[in-house]
MMTF fields as JSON, N, C-alpha, C and O atoms, coordinates in Angstrom:
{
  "mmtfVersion": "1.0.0",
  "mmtfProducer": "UNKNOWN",
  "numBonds": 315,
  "numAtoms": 316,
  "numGroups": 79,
  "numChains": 1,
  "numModels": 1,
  "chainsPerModel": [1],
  "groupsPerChain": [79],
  "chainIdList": ["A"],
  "bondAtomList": [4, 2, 8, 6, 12, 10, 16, 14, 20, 18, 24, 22, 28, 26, 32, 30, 36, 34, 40, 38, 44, 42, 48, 46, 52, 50, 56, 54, 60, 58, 64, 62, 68, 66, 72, 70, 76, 74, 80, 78, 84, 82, 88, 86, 92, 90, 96, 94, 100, 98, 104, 102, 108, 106, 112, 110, 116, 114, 120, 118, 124, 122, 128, 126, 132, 130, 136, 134, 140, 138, 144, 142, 148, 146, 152, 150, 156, 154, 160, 158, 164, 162, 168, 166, 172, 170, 176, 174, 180, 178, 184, 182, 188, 186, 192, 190, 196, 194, 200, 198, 204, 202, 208, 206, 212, 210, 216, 214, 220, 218, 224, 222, 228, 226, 232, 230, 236, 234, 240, 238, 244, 242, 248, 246, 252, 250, 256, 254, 260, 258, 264, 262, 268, 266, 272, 270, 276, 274, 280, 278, 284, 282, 288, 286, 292, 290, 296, 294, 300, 298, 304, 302, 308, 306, 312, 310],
  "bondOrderList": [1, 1, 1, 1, 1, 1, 1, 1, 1, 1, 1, 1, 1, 1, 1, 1, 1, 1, 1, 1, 1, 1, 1, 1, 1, 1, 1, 1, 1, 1, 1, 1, 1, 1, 1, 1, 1, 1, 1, 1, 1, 1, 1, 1, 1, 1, 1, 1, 1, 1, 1, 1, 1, 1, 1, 1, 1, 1, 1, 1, 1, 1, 1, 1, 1, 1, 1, 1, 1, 1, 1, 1, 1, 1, 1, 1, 1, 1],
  "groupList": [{"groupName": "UNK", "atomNameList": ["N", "CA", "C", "O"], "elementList": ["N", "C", "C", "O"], "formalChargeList": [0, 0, 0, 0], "bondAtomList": [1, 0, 2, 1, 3, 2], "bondOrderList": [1, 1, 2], "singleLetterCode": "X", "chemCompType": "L-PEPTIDE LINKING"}],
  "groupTypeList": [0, 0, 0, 0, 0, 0, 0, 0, 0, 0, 0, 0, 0, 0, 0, 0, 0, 0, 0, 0, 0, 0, 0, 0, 0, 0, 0, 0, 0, 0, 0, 0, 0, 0, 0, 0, 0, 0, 0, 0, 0, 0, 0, 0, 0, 0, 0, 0, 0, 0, 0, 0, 0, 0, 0, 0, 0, 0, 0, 0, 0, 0, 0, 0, 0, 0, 0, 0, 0, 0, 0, 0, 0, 0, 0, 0, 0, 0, 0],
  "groupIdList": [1, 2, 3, 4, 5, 6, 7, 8, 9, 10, 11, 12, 13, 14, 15, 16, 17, 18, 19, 20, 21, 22, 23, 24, 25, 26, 27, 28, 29, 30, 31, 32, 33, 34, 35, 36, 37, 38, 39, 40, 41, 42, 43, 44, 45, 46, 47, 48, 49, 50, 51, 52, 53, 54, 55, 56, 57, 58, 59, 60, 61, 62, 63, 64, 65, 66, 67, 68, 69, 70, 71, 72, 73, 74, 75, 76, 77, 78, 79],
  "secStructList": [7, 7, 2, 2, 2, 2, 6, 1, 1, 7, 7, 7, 1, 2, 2, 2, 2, 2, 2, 2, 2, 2, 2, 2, 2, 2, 2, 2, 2, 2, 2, 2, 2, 6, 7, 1, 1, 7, 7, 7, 2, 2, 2, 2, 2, 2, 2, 2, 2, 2, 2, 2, 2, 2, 2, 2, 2, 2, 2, 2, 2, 2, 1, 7, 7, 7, 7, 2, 2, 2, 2, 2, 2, 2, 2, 2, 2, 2, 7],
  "xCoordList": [74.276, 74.266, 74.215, 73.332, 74.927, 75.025, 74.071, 73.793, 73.631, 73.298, 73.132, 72.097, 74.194, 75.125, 74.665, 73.99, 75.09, 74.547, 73.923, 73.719, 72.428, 71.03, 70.393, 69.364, 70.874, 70.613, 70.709, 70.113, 71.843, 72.056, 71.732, 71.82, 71.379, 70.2, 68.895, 67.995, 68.59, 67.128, 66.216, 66.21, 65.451, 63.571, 62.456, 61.962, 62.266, 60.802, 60.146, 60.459, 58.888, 58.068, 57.064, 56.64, 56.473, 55.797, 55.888, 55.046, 57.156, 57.956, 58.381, 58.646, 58.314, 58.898, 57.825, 58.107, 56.385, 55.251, 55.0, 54.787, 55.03, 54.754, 55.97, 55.971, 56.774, 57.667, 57.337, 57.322, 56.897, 56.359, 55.121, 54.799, 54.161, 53.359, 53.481, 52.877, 54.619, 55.292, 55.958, 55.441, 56.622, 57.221, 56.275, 56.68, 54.824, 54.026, 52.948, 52.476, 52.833, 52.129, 53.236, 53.006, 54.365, 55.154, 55.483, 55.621, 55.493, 55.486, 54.024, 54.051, 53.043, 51.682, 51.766, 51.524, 52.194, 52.259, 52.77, 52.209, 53.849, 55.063, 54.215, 54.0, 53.609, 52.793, 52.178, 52.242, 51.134, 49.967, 50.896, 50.648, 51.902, 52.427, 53.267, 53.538, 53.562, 54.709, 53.273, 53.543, 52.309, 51.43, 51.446, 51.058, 51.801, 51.545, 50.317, 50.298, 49.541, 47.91, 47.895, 48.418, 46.98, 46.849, 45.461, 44.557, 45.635, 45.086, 44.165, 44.53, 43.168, 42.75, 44.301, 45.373, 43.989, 44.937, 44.382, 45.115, 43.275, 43.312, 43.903, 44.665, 43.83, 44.236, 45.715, 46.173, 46.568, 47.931, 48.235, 49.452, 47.449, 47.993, 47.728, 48.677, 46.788, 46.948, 48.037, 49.037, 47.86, 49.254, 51.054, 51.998, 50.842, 51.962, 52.132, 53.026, 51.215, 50.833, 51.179, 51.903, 50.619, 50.845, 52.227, 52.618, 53.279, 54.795, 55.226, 55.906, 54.664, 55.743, 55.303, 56.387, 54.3, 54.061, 54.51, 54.645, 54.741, 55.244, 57.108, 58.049, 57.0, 58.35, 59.042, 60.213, 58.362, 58.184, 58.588, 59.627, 57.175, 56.836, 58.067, 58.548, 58.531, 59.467, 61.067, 61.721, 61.317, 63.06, 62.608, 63.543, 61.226, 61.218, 61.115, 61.801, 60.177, 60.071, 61.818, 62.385, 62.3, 63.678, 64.683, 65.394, 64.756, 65.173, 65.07, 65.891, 63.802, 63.702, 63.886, 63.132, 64.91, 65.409, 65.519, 65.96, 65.295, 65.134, 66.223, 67.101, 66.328, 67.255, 67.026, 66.718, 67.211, 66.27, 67.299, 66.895, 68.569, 69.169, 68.888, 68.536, 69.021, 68.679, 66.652, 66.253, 65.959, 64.611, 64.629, 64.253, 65.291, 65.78, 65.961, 65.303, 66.924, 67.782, 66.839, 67.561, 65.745, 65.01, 63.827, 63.419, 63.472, 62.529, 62.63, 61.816, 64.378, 65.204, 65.007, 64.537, 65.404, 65.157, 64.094, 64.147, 62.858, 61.337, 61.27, 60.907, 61.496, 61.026, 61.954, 61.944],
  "yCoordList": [-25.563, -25.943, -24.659, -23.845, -24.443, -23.839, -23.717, -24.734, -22.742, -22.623, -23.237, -23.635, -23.224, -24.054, -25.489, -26.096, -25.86, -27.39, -27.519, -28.494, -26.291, -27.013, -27.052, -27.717, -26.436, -25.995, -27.75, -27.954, -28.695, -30.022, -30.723, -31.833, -30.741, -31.888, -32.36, -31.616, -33.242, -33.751, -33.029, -32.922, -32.563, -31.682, -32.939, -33.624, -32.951, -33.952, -33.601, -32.684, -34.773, -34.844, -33.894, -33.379, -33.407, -32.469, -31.039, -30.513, -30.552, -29.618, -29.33, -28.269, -30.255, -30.413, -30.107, -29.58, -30.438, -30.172, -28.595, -28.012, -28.097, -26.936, -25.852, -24.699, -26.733, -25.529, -25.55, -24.46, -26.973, -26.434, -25.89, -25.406, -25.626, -24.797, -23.478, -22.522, -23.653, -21.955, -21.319, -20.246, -21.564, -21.941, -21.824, -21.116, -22.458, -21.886, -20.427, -19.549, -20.645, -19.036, -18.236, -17.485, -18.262, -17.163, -16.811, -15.807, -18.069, -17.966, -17.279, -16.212, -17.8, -17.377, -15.939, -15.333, -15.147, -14.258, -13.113, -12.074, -13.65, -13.032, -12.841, -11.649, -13.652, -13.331, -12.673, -12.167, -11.996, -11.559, -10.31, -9.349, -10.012, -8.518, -8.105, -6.936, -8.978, -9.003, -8.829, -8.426, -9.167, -8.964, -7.806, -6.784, -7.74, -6.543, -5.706, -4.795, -5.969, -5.513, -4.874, -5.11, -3.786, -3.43, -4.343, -5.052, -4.123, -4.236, -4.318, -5.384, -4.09, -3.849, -3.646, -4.211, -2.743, -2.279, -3.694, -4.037, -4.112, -5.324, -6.224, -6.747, -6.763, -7.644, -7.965, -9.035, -6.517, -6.826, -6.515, -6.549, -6.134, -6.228, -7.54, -8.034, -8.362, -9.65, -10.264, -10.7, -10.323, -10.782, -10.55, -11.323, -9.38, -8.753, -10.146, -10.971, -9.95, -10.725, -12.059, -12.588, -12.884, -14.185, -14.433, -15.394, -13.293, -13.333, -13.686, -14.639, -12.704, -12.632, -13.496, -14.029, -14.35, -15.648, -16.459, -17.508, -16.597, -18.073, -17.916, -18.689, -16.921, -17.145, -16.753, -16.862, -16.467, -17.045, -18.41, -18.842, -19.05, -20.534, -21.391, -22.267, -20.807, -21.687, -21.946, -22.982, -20.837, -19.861, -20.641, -21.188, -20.72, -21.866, -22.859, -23.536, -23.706, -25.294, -25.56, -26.642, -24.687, -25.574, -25.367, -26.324, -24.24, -24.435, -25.313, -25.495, -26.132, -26.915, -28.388, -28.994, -29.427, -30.295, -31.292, -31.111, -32.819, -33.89, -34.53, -35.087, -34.573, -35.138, -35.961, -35.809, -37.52, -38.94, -39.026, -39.605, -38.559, -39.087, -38.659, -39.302, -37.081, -36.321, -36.532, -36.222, -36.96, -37.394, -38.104, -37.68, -39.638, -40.548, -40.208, -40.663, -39.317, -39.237, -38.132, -37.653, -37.763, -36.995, -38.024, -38.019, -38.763, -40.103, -40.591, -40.695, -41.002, -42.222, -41.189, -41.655, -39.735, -39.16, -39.2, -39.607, -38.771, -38.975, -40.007, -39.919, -41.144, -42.774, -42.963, -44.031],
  "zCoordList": [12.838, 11.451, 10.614, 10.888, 9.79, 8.627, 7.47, 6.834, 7.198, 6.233, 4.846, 4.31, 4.456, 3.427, 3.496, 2.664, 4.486, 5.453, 5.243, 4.519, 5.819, 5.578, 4.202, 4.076, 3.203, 2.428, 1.048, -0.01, 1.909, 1.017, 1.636, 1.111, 2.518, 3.531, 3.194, 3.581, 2.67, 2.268, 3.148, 4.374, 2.254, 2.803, 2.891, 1.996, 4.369, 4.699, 3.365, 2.606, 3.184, 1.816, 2.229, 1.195, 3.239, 3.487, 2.761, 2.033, 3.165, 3.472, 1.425, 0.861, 1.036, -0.418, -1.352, -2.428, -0.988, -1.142, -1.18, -2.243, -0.234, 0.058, -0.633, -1.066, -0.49, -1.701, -2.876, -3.447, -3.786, -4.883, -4.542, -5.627, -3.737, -4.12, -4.034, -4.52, -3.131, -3.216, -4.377, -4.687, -4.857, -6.156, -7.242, -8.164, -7.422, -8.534, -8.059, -8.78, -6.562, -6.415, -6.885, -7.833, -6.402, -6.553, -8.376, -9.074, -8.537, -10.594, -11.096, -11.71, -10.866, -10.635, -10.662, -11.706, -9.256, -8.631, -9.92, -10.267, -10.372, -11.446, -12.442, -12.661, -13.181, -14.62, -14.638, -15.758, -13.808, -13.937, -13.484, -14.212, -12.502, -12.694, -14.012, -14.284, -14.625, -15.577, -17.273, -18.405, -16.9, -18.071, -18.817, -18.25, -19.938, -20.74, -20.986, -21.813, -20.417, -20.289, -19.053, -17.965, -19.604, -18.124, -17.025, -17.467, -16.089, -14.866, -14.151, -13.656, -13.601, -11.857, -10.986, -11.206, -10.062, -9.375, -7.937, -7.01, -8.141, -6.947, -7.331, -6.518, -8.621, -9.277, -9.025, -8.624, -9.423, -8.982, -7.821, -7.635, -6.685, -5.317, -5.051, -4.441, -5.261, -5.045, -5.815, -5.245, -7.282, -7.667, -6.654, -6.492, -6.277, -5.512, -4.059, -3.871, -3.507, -2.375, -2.521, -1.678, -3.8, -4.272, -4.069, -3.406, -4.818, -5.208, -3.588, -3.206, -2.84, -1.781, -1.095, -0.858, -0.341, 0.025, -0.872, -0.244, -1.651, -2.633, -2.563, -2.742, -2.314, -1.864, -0.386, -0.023, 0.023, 1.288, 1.797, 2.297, 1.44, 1.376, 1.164, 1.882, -0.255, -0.546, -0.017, 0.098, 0.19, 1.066, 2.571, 3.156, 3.229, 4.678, 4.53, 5.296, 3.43, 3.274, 2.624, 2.778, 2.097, 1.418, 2.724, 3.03, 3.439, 5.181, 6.022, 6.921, 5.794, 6.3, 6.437, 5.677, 7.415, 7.345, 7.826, 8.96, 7.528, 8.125, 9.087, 8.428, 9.831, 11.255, 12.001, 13.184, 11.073, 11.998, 13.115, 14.124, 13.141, 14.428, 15.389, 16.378, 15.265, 16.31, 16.86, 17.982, 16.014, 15.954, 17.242, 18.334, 16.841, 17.876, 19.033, 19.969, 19.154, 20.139, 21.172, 22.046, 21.221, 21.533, 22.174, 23.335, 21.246, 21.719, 23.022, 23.939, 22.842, 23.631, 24.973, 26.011, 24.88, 26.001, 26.689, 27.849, 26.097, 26.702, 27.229, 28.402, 26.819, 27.147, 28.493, 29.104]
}
């Protein structure tokens, strides 16, 4: 499967979950480096940290893809 492919394939509700929360750390993540004020230098290494797990998070939960046939067809084998 392609990329492309997986990319228009419905995301389990799990998986859809976790991208928006990836999606607001990583927004999260963005403001507080993007603040016109200055800082704590911990402050924005965590901010830094936030960014790149939240998008992370989100670039694997939206990778990720539901496949009831192949689900099945995996079952039918075990049984």
């Amino acid at each position: 499967m392609k990329l492309k492919e997986r990319y228009k394939k419905p995301t389990p509700p799990f998986f859809r979950k976790l991208r928006n929360i990836g999606i607001a750390l990583a927004t999260a993540g963005g403001v507080i480096i993007a603040a016109p004020i200055s800082l704590p230098a911990a402050v924005v290494t965590v901010a830094t940290y936030l960014t790149v797990a939240g998008t992370v998070a989100t670039a694997v939960s939206q990778a990720v893809v539901s496949d009831k046939k192949k689900e099945k067809d995996l079952d039918s084998k075990i049984d």
